[in-house]
C-alpha positions as CSV (number, residue, x, y, z in Angstrom):
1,X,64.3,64.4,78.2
2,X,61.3,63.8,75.9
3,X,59.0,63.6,79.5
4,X,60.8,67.0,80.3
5,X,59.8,69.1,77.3
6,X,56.2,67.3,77.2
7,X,55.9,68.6,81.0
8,X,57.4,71.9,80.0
9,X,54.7,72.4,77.5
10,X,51.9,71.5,79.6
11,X,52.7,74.2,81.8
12,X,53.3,76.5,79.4
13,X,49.4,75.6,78.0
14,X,48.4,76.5,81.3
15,X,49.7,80.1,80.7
16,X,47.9,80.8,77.6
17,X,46.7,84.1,78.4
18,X,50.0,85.6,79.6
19,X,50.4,87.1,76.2
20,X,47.3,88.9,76.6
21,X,48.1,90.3,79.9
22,X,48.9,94.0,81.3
23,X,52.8,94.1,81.4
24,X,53.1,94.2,84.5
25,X,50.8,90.8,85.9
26,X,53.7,89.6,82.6
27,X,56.6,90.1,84.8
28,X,54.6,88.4,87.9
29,X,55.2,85.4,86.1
30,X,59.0,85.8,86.4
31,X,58.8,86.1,90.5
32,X,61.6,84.3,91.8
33,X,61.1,84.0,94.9
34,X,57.3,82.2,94.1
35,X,56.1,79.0,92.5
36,X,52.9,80.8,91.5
37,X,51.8,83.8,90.1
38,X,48.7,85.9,89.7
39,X,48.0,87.6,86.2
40,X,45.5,90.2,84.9
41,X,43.9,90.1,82.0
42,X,42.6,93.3,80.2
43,X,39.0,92.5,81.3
44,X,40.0,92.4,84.7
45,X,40.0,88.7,85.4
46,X,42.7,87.4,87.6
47,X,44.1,83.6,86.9
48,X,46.4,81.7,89.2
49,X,49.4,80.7,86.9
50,X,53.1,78.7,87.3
51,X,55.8,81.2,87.7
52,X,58.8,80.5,85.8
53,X,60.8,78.8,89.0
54,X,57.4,76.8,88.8
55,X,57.8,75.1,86.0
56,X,61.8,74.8,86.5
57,X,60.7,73.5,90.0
58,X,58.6,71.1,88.2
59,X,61.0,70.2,85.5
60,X,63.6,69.2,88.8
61,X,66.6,70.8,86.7
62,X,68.0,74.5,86.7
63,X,67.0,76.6,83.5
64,X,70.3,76.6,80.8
65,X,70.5,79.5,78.6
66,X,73.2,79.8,75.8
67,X,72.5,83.2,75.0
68,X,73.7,86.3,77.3
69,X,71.1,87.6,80.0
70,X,71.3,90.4,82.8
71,X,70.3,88.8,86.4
72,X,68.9,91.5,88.5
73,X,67.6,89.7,91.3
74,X,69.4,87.0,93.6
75,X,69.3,83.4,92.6
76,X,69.8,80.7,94.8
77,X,72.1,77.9,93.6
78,X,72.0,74.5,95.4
79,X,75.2,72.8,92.6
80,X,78.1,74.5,91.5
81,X,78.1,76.6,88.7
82,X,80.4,75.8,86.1
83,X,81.7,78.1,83.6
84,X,84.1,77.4,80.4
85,X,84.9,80.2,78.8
86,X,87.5,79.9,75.3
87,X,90.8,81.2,75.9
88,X,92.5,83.7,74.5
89,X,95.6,86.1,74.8
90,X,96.8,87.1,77.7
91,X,96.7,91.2,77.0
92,X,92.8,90.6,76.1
93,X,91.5,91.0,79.3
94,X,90.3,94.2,78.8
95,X,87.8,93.0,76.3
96,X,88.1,89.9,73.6
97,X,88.4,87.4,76.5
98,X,85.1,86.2,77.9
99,X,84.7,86.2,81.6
100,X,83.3,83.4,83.5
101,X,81.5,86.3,85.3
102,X,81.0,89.8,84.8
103,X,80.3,93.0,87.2
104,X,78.9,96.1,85.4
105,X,79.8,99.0,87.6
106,X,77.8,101.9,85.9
107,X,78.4,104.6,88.9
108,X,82.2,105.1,89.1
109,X,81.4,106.9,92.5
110,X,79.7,103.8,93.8
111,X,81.6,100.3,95.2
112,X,80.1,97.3,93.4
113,X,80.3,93.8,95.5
114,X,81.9,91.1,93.1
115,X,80.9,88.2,95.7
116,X,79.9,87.7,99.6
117,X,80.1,84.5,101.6
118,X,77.7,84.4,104.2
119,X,76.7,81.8,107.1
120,X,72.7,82.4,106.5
121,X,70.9,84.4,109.3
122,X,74.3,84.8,111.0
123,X,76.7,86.5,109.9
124,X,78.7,87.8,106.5
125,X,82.1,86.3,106.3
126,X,83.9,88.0,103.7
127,X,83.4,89.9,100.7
128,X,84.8,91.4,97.7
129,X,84.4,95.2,96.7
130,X,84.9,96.8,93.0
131,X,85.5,100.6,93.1
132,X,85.8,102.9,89.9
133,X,87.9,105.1,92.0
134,X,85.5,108.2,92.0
135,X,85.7,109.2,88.0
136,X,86.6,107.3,84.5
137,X,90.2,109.2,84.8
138,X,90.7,107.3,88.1
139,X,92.6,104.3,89.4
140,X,90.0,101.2,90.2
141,X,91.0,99.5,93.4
142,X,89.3,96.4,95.1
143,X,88.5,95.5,98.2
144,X,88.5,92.4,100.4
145,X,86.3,92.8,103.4
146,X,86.8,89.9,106.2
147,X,84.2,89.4,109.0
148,X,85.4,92.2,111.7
149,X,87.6,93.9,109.7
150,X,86.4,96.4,106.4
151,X,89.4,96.7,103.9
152,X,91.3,94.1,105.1
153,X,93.3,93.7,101.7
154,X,93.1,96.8,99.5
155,X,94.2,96.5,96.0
156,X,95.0,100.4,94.1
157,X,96.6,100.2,90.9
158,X,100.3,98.7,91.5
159,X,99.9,99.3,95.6
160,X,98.5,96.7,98.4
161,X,97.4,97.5,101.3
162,X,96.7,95.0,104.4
163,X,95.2,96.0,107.9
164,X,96.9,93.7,109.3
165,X,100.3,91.2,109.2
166,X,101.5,89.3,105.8
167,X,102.5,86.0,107.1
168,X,104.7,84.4,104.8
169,X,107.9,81.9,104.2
170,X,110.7,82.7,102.0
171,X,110.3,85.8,100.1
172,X,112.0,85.2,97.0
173,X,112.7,88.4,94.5
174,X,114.1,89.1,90.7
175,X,115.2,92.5,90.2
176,X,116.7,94.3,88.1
177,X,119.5,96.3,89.4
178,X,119.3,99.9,88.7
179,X,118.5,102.9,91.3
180,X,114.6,102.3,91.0
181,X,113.8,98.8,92.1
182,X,114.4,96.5,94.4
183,X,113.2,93.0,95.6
184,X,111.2,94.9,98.4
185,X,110.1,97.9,98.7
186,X,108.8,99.8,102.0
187,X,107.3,103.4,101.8
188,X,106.6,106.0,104.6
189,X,103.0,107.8,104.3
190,X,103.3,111.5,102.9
191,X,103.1,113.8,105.3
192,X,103.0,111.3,108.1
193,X,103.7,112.7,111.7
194,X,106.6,111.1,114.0
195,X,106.9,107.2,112.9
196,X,104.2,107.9,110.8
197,X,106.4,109.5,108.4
198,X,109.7,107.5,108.1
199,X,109.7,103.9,105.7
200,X,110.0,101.4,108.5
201,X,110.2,97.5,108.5
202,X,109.4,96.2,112.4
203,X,111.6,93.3,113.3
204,X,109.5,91.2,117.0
205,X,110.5,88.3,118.3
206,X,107.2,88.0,120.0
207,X,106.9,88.4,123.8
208,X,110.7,89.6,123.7
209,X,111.9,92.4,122.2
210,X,111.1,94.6,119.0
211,X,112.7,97.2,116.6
212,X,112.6,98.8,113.8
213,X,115.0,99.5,110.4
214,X,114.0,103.1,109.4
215,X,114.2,105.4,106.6
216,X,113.6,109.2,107.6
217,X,112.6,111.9,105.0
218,X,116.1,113.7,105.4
219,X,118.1,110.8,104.7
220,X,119.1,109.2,108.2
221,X,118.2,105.2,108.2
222,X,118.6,103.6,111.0
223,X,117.9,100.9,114.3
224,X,115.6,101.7,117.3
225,X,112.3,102.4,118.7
226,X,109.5,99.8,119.9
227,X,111.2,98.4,122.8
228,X,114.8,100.2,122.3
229,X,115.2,104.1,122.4
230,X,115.1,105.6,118.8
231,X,117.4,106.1,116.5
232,X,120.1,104.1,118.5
233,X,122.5,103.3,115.7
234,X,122.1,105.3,112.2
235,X,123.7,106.4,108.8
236,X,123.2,109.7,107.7
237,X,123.3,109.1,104.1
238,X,123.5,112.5,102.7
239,X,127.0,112.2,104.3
240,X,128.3,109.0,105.4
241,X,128.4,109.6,108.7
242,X,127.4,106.7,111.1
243,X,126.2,107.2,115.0
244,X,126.1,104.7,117.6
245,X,124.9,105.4,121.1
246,X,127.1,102.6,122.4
247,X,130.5,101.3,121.1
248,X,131.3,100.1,117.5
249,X,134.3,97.0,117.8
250,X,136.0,94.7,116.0
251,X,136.6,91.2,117.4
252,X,140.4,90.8,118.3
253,X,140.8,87.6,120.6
254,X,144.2,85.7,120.2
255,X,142.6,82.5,119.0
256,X,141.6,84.3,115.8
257,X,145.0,84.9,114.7
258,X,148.3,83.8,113.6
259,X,151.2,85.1,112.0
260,X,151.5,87.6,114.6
261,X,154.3,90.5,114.2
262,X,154.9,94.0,116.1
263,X,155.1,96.7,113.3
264,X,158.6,97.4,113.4
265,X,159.9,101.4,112.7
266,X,156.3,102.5,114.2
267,X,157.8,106.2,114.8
268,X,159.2,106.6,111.8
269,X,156.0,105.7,109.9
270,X,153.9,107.7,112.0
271,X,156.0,110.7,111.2
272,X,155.5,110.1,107.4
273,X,151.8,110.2,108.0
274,X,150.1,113.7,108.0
275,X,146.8,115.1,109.7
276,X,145.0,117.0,107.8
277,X,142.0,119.1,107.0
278,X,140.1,119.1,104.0
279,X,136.6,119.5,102.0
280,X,135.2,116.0,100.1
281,X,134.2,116.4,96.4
282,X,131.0,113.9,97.2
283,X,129.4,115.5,100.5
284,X,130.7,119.5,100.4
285,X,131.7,118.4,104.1
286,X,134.7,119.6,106.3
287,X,136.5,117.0,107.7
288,X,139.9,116.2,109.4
289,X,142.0,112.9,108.7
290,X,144.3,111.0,107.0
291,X,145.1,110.0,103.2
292,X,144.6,107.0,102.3
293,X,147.5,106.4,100.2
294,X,149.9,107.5,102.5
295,X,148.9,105.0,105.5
296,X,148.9,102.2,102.6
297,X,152.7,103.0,101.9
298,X,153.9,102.4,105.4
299,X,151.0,100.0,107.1
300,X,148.6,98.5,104.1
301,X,147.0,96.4,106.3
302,X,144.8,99.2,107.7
303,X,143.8,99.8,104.3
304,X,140.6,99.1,102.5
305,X,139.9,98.8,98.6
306,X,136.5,99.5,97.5
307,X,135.1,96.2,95.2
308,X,134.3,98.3,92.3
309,X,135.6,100.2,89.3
310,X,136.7,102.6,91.2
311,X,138.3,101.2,93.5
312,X,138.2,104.1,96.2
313,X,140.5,103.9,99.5
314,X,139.1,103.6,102.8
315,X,141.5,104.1,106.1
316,X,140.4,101.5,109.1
317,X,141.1,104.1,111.6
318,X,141.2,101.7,114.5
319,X,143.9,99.5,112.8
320,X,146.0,102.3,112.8
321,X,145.8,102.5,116.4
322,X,147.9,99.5,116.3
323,X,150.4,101.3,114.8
324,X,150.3,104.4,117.1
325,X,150.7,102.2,120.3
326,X,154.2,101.0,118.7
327,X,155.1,104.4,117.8
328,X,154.5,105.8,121.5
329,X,156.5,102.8,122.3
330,X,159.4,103.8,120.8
331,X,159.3,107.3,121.8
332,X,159.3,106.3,125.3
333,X,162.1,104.3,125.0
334,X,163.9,107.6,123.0
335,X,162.6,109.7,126.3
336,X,164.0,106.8,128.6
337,X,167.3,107.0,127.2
338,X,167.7,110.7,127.1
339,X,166.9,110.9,130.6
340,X,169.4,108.5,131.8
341,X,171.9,110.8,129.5
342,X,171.0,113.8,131.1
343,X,171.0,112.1,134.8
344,X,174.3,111.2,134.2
345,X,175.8,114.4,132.8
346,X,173.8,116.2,135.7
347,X,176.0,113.9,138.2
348,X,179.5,114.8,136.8
């Protein structure tokens, strides 16, 4: 170290008469990108002296600084640069904390890059962005730039953006349950046109076949597009309705059940059951149907009970068709017999 300072100071003596210079042959002296600089004086002489990446050059070790300094030019690094910073709270961010590195972005119209990795007289490989967001009232967002592709990952506030697909493995979520969250979240864009403007998660199996899940701004979610026609199964869920362009069933083999008994009296239940038309309290809707509690009195089975506090009734409609097949069953036998009756009072 001593051989360090002693050659330090020798250049240093070569540079007497930089203190006596014009500023400007002064700030020669701090040329990066030279090992030599030429200086000034006030009588006009010129001097060939070290620049200051001269004497570091000559030194063979990288100038260390404990004090803070603005670098306005680029400097070349050959080692890592290491940086240890004292902790602090994690709210302090904002200012107590000190960074490791720091970007002042004056201009808040103005993107500032943060860092660029580049394959030298090639090509740029990726870079990172800092943008104000247009005024000091605005939301900051950052930018990831890949080689190809500008804005490939877009940060804004509590938002992220990607041009292209998020591969990932499990997704796993905590949420809290209450109307507004959700462990994910999909958004359409406002004032989109066509599937521009509904929330939609794509489901490929690549080279196959592809569909969507989507939410439209009046309320409808449902199945289809991509490779199927749209909107081939959906909920309207301002009302409850659900729309199928094929059939909805429910599997029924043999081998899936035991205990099995005809439902005895069918007619006579049937006639306790009536159709009717009414308005719903929830959707304001005109509808035609049965009542729940009186199809649970004579054939439970095709009734459902909601798992909540409620507990709201729901009729399985085609259960009870079980029940109207028995019911036709005996009525023909009823029709049977009266036509043998009147056969044989006709033949008397």
């Amino acid at each position: 170290m001593a051989d360090d300072w002693a050659g330090l100071a020798a250049q240093l003596g070569k540079m007497q008469q930089i203190w006596y210079v014009t500023q400007r042959s002064y700030w020669n002296v701090f040329d990066p990108a030279s090992d030599t600089a030429t200086i000034m004086a006030e009588d006009g002489s010129t001097r060939q002296v070290p620049s200051w990446r001269g004497i570091t050059n000559t030194l063979g070790r990288a100038v260390s600084l404990d004090t803070e300094q603005t670098i306005t030019a680029i400097k070349n690094h050959t080692a890592r640069i290491a940086s240890s910073p004292p902790g602090d709270g994690w709210s302090t961010w904002r200012g107590d904390r000190w960074p490791s590195l720091q970007v002042n972005c004056p201009e808040p119209r103005l993107a500032y890059m943060v860092w660029r990795a580049t394959q030298w007289n090639s090509r740029h490989l990726a870079a990172m962005d800092v943008h104000a967001g247009g005024s000091v009232n605005s939301t900051p967002y950052v930018s990831l730039h890949i080689s190809g592709l500008d804005n490939a990952h877009v940060w804004q506030g509590g938002d992220y953006t990607a041009a292209g697909q998020i591969c990932t493995g499990q997704i796993n979520s905590t949420m809290a349950y209450n109307d507004g969250t959700g462990s994910l979240q999909v958004r359409n864009v406002v004032n989109g046109i066509g599937d521009a403007g509904v929330a939609a998660v794509s489901f490929h199996c690549q080279g196959n076949y592809a569909t969507k899940l989507a939410l439209r701004h009046d309320g409808v979610i449902g199945f289809g597009g991509w490779s199927a026609a749209p909107w081939r199964w959906y909920v309207d869920m301002k009302t409850g309705n659900m729309i199928a362009d094929g059939s909805v069933t429910g599997r029924s083999d043999i081998r899936l059940k035991t205990n099995v008994r005809r439902i005895p009296n069918a007619l006579n239940k049937v006639c306790s059951l009536g159709g009717y038309t009414y308005d719903r309290l929830d959707s304001q809707i005109r509808q035609a149907g049965l009542i729940a509690q009186e199809v649970q009195a004579v054939l439970p089975e095709a009734v459902v009970e909601a798992a909540d506090d409620d507990k709201i009734l729901s009729v399985a409609y085609g259960n009870v068709s079980a029940l109207l097949v028995e019911a036709i069953k005996e009525l023909r036998m009823q029709v049977d017999f009266l036509s043998h009756r009147v056969n044989e009072l006709e033949t008397k």
